[in-house]
Steps between C-alpha positions, in 0.01 A plus 500: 500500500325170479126436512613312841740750659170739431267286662690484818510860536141562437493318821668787696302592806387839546620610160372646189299375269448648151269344256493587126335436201684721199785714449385823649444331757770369599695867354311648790556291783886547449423885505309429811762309663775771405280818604374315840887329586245160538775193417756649436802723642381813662815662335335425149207659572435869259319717642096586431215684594208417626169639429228518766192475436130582671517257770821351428816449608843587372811279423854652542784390283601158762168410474449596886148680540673677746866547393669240727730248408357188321691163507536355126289213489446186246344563189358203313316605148289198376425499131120380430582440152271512209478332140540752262903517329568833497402573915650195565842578330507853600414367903813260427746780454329756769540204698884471437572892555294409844757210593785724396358782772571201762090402498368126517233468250289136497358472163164330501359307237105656630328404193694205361185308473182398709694390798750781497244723690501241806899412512624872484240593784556222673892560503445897565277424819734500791735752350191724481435381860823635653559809250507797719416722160374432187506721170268463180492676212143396344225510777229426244712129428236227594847315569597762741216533658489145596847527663384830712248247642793250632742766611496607851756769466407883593677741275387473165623706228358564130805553251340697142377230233457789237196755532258210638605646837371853432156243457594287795516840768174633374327179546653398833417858633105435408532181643385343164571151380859476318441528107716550218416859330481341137240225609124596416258564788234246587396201674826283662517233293475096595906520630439859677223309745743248565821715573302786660543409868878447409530843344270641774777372749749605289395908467466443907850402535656805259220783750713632767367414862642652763307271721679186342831703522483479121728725244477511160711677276454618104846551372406677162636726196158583467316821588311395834318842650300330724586209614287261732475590907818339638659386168871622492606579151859504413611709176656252235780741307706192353801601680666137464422530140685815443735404771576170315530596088529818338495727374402398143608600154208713358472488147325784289198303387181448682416107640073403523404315824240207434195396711298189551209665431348387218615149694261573787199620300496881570617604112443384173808421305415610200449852697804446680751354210400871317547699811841336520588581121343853578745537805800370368500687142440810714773463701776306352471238719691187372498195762177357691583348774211290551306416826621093622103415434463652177429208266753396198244566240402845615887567525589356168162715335652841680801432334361457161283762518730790638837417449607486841733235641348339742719402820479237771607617832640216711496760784263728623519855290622691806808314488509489156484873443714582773775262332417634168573593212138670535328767290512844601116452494271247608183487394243268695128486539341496854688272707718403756817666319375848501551512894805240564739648171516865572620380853762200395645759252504799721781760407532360157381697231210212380161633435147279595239603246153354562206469274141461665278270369239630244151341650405365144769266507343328782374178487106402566600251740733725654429560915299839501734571780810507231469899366500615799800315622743527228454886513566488820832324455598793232360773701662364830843495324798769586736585298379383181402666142081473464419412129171530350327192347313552182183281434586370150298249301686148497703379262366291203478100595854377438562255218581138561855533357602785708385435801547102521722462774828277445382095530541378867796433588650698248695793589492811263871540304764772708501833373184486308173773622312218661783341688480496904810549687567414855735761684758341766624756719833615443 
């Protein structure tokens, strides 16, 4: 579909509108839209549960509230894209499985340069004017926020953007300003002042209010016990995933899961470039498929170091797995994986494996509030193997031959320890 052909049907009145800003993302509002029968043919629609919650409400398989017939309506998903290669590529093929499930998707350049900001807003106003729904899938997105301030629509949904909406419930249920879990504590900075009353409007708009007639909706994979007072939450079980690939060839070796935390601040990498060589000699692990923000010279060091051979996705790693080939294990630190993989590769014989993280490999500047939240993403987790982190000293400082990663520009020769690979679905 052209960038044109999408623009006119963002313009669809009283549709959809889904806006997303990575792969998961956009992985979840497809599961949304094939659990809730939402733009598409009812006929298409698997079913799911629903969970209720304190206060809540419950969501049948059509998506009804009530278990009467809802029309299919429009669904428009608008791609707020950002900089960074490896989201951006991996968005660009999430985006073409969307269009081949009969979606529009409008690609926006959002941050294309200083003037971006104002064109894509300025485009997206009256569409978010006459959209009867809209869907997110990062409420903590300055971006999004802004657009929640435009839109007059009354159903509002919240797809999963990884475990930040474990963070995002707890927070909107104290009626605290929206933070990100990894970012220290403190005095808002300078920008915070300045986009306060925005997000203040914003965490308004995503509060239920009966009186305003309205609904909000957390369609999650995530374990949500009690969710807001008149928040519906939908159960996420990636039933167009499995409906749509599978099952995979499992192989007999074990596959490691990477994170982006040593890219956020929360661990040290020397810590966590030893717990990884710890992990993966204890279990035969043999791939890494590495997290789409974990940096090229982190990637191309964890390959020196361990052995492993460090993969690219080009997809998110639900779909990936559930194509295989896959490990019969995978081993991942606290993340989003450890709830979303044991569910995309139901009734195959795949093991999750999850190691906490020790507290000494903790950063100083890391949020005090990060402990406690990563433990809760391992302890929250079903179905899943528990492994114990041991608190070993770091390795020695790595020499400059070793550990120099390839010149820029470069890329590493096929085949060899420190190569990166980029896996196209089959």
């Amino acid at each position: 579909m052209s960038v044109r052909s999408g623009r006119r049907a963002a313009t669809t009145r009283r549709g959809t509108l889904a806006f997303v800003e990575s792969p998961v993302q956009l992985l979840n509002v497809l599961e949304w839209a094939h659990t809730t029968g939402r733009g598409v043919d009812a006929g298409t629609v698997a079913g799911a549960g629903a969970v209720p919650g304190a206060g809540s409400g419950t969501v049948d398989a059509a998506g009804t509230g009530a278990g009467g017939d809802v029309p299919a309506e429009e669904l428009t998903l608008v791609v707020l894209s950002p900089t960074d290669p490896m989201t951006r590529g991996q968005l660009r093929r999430m985006a073409e499985l969307a269009r081949g499930e009969g979606f529009h998707v409008r690609w926006e350049e959002a941050r294309g340069g200083a003037a971006a900001p104002f064109h894509t807003i300025g485009g997206l106003a009256g569409p978010l004017r006459r959209a009867r729904r809209i869907v997110i899938g990062d409420p903590f997105s300055r971006y999004v926020q802004l657009l929640l301030t435009i839109t007059r629509a009354r159903d509002l949904v919240v797809v999963d953007d990884g475990t930040a909406t474990m963070e995002f419930i707890s927070q909107l249920a104290r009626g605290e300003r929206l933070v990100r879990w990894h970012r220290r504590g403190g005095r808002p900075g300078p920008r915070d002042v300045v986009f306060m009353p925005v997000s203040s409007k914003a965490r308004r708009r995503l509060t239920p209010s009966p009186s305003d007639d309205r609904r909000v909706e957390v369609f999650s994979s995530m374990p949500i016990e009690a969710p807001p007072d008149g928040v519906t939450v939908t159960v996420n079980s990636f039933s167009w995933t499995r409906a749509r690939f599978g099952p995979p060839r499992i192989t007999k070796g074990a596959d490691l899961v990477g994170t982006s935390l040593v890219e956020t601040g929360v661990v040290d990498l020397d810590r966590y470039v030893e717990a990884v060589r710890t992990l993966a000699r204890a279990h035969g692990a043999t791939r890494y498929f590495a997290h789409r923000r974990e940096s090229s010279e982190k990637l191309h060091r964890l390959a020196v170091d361990t052995g492993l051979q460090v993969v690219r996705p080009d997809l998110p790693l639900e779909l990936i797995a559930r194509r295989g080939p896959i490990g019969r294990t995978i081993l991942s630190f606290p993340s989003t994986v450890v709830h979303t993989l044991p569910l995309a590769l139901a009734g195959t014989d795949v093991k999750v494996a999850v190691m906490d993280i020790d507290p000494t490999w903790l950063t100083d500047s890391a949020s005090p509030r990060a402990q406690g939240f990563l433990s809760g993403v391992t302890g929250t987790a079903r179905d899943v193997q528990r492994l114990a982190s041991e608190a070993a000293p770091p390795p020695p400082p790595p020499t400059p031959s070793a550990h120099a990663g390839p010149a820029q520009g470069s890329v590493p020769a096929a085949g060899t320890a420190s190569s990166l690979e980029q896996v196209a679905p089959a």
